[in-house]
N, C-alpha and C positions, 0 to 999 in steps of 0.2 A: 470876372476871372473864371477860367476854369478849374473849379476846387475836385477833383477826381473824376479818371475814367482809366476804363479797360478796353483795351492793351495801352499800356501807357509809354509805351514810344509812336503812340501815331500821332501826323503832323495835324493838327485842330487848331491851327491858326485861324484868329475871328469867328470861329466857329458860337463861342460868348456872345458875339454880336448879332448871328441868324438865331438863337435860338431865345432871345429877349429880342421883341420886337417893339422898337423907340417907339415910348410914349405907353409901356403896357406899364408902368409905376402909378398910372388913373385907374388901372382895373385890379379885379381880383385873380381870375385865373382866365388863361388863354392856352392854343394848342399853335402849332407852327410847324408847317411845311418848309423845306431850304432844301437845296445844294450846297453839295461842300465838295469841288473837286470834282469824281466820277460818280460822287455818291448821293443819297439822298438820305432827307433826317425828316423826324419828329421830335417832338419837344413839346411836352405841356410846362404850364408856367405856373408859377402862384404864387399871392402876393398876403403875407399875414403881417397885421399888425404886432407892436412888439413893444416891451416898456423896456425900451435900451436907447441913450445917447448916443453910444456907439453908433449903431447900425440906425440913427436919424426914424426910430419910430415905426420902420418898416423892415421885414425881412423878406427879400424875392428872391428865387430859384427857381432854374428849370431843369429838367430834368427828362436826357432826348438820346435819341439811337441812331445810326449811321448806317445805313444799308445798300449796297450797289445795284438797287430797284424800291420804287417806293409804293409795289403794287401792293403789300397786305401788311406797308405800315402799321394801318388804322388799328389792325386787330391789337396791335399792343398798347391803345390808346389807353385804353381801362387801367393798367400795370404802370404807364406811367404817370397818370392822375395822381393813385395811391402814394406811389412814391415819390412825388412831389411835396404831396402833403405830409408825407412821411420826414422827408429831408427837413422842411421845417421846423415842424415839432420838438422830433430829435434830431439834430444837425451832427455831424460825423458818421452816424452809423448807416455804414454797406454794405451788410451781408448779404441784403437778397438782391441788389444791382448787382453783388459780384456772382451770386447763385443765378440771377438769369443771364447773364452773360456767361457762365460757363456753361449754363444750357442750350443756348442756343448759337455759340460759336459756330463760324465756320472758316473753309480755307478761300477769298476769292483772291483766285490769280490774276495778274494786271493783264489787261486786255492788250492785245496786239496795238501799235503802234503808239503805244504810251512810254515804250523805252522798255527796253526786256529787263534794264539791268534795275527796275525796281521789285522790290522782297515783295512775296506775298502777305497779302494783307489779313487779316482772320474777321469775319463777320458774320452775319445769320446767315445760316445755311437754308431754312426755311421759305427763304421768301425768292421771287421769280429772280433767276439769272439774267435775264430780256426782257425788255420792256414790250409787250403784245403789244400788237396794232389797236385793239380794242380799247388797252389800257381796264380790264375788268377788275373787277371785287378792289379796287380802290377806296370807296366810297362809303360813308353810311347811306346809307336806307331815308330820302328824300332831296340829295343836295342836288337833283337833278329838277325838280320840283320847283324847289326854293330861288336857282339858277332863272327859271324861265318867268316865275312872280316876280323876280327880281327887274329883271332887263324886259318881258315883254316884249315886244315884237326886235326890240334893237339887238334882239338874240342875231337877228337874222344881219344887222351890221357887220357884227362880230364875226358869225359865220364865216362869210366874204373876208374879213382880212386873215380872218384864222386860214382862210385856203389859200391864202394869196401869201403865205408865210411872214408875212408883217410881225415884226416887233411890238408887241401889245403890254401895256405897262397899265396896271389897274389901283390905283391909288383907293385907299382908304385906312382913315383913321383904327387904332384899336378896338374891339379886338379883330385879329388878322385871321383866325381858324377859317372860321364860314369865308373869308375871300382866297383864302389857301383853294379851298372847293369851287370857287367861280372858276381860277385858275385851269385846275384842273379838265372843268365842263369847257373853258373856250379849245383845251385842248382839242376834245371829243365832238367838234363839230368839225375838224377837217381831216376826220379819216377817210381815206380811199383804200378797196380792198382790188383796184383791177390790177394785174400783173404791169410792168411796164411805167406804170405810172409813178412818178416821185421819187424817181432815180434822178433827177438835175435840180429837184430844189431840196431844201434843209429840210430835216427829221421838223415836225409840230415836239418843241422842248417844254416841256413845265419847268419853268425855272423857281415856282413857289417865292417866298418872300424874300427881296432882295432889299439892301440898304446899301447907305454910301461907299461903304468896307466893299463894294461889289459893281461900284463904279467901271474898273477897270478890266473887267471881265467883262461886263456887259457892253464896252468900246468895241471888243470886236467880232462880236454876235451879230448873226447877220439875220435872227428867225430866235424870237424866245418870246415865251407869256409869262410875267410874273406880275404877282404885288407888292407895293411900300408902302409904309406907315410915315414917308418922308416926303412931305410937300416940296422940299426941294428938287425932288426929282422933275417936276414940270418946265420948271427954267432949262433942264438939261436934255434939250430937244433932238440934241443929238444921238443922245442914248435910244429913242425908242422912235415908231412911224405913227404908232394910236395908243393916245393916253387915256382912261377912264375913271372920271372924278364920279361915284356915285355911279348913280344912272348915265351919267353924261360923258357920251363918246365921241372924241373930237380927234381931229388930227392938222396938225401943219403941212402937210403936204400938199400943193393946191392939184396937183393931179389926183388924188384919193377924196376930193372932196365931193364929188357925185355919189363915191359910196356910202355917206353917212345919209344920204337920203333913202328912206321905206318906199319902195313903188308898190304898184299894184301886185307881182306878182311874190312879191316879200310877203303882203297881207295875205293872200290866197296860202300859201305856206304856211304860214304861224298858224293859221284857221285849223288845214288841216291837221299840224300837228294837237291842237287842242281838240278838238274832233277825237283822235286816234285815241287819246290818254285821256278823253271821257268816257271812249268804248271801252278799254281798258279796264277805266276804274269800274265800271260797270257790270263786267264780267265778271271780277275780283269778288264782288258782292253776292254774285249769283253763282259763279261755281264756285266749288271747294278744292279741287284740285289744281296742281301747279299752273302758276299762272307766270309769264314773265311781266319783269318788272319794271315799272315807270322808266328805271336808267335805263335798262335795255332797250324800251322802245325809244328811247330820246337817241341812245347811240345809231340805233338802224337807221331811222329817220332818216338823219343828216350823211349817216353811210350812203344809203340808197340813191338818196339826193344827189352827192358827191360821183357815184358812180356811174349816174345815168347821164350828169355832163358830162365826164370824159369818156365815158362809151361812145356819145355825140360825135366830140371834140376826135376821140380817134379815126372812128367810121370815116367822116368826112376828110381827115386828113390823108386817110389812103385811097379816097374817090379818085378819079380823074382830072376833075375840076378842082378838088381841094374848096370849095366854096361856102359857106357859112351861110345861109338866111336865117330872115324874122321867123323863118316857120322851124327851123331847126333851133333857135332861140326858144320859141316859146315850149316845143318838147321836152325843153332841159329843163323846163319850169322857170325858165326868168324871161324879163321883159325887155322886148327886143330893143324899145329905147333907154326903160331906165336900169337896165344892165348893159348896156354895151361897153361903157368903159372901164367896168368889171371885167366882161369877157376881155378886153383888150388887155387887159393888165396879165387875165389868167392865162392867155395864150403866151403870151410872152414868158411870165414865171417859169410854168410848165415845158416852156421849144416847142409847142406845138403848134408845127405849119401848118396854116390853113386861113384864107382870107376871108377877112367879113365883109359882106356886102350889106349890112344895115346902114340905111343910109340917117344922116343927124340930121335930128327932127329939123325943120325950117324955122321955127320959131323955140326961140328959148326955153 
């Protein structure tokens, strides 16, 4: 149940159910990314033992914020740790959730085409109106790291459906914080910064942790990355295009099924990018002055990458011929055979006319 919040005429239905994520009653304390509506939240959690029959032994609480951007969340991670642990301890007393909310109110007016005739809503004023393309200062300080020890080269799976706007659903058990952050990282490998580009497919959405209560939202999305703590969601195939149990990224789709496999030019890529972010760490060591940091170079990376196939994909499509080869293939950095049916999908996603002439290998 929701035991108090500020302003208390907004609608936070279910909102009890994104910010306890099923099955955090095994752990001690967790943090949690969600949507709610336009908005985005945090929520830390914590769970103390307790000598009461009442409340069966345990007392859990979370205690989380609503923002219409959830670019500099994190920084209020700390505040609500405290006051988590706060709320348990002594349970009823508000005074500093109601002292930072009246610090950091603000007015966000309902975005055009959500119906004028709803009231303005009041929320932090502090944190970004627009969600940048970069999606920066997100993040602590290594989930970009942790993202790439995590998956290993099947970054580069992901990658690919992350540009191909697929539906990405990443299952894992509690606690759900550190996959809120995968979440986010599959975001951050299909940005593209050329002009033109990614006006006919859906925005790359974080949909951060979703559960059952979130089934029906999720029906008619057609482009979102989120995680569950509910196994059930794999039976419900319909909901997403790529499920990921752990390390392990599959899909039902038998036309996306050439993309779970790593070719040669996927390896040549992960190399580089571990290359880059040894040079990196290495300077880091050696000079003392500003150095950018592991996320940013992970963001560019897959920017660059991003940008220099649809530069390709443009060029060629305003030629004369309109024509695609292995050798304009391999420029983009993928492999003319075990990408083609990548490119095929991306041409298509994207409306970019232009014919391939890779011709399918002769043998299997």
């Amino acid at each position: 149940m929701v035991e108090w919040c500020l302003p208390q005429d907004i609608d936070l239905e279910g909102v009890e159910f994104k910010s306890m994520a099923s099955g955090s009653h095994k752990i001690q304390s967790d943090f949690i990314y969600f949507r709610k509506g336009p908005f985005f939240g945090l929520a830390c959690f914590a769970n103390m033992p307790v000598e009461s029959e009442l409340e069966r032994g345990a007392r859990m609480k979370s205690v989380g914020i609503l923002s219409p951007s959830y670019t500099l969340l994190y920084r209020y991670m700390h505040f609500l740790e405290n006051q988590v642990r706060h709320q348990l301890e002594t349970p009823g007393h508000y005074s500093h959730l109601a002292a930072f909310y009246e610090d950091k109110k603000g007015v966000l007016h309902a975005s055009p085409g959500r119906g004028s005739s709803l009231p303005p809503v009041y929320w932090l004023p502090s944190i970004h109106r627009y969600m940048y393309p970069e999606m920066k200062i997100t993040h602590p300080a290594g989930c970009m790291s942790q993202f790439i020890k995590f998956f290993g080269e099947q970054i580069l799976i992901l990658w690919k459906f992350a540009l191909l706007r697929k539906r990405i659903l990443i299952f894992s058990p509690p606690p759900v914080g550190v996959v809120c952050y995968r979440v986010y990282c599959c975001c951050c490998l299909a940005n593209v910064s050329l002009p033109g580009i990614g006006g006919t497919v859906p925005e790359s959405k974080p949909f951060f942790y979703v559960n059952v209560a979130d089934i029906e939202s999720l029906e008619v999305e057609v482009s979102y990355v989120a995680c569950t703590t509910e196994k059930i969601f794999e039976e419900k195939r319909e909901l997403y295009d790529v499920y990921v149990d752990n390390q392990n990224v599959k899909t039902h789709h038998d036309h996306l099924q050439p993309l779970l496999k790593i070719n040669s030019a996927d390896r040549e890529k992960y190399q580089r990018l571990n290359e880059q972010r040894q040079m990196l760490l290495y300077s880091q060591e050696v000079e003392e002055e500003y150095n950018p940091c592991e996320e940013d170079l992970f963001v560019l990376f897959f920017l660059e990458q991003n940008n220099r196939i649809f530069q390709t994909l443009l060029e060629v499509s305003a030629s004369q011929d309109k024509t695609l080869t292995a050798e304009h293939a391999r420029g983009m950095g993928l492999d003319p055979q075990g990408d083609r049916s990548f490119l095929m999908d991306l041409l298509e996603a994207y409306g970019i006319d232009v014919m391939l002439v890779i011709d399918n290998p002769c043998c299997p």
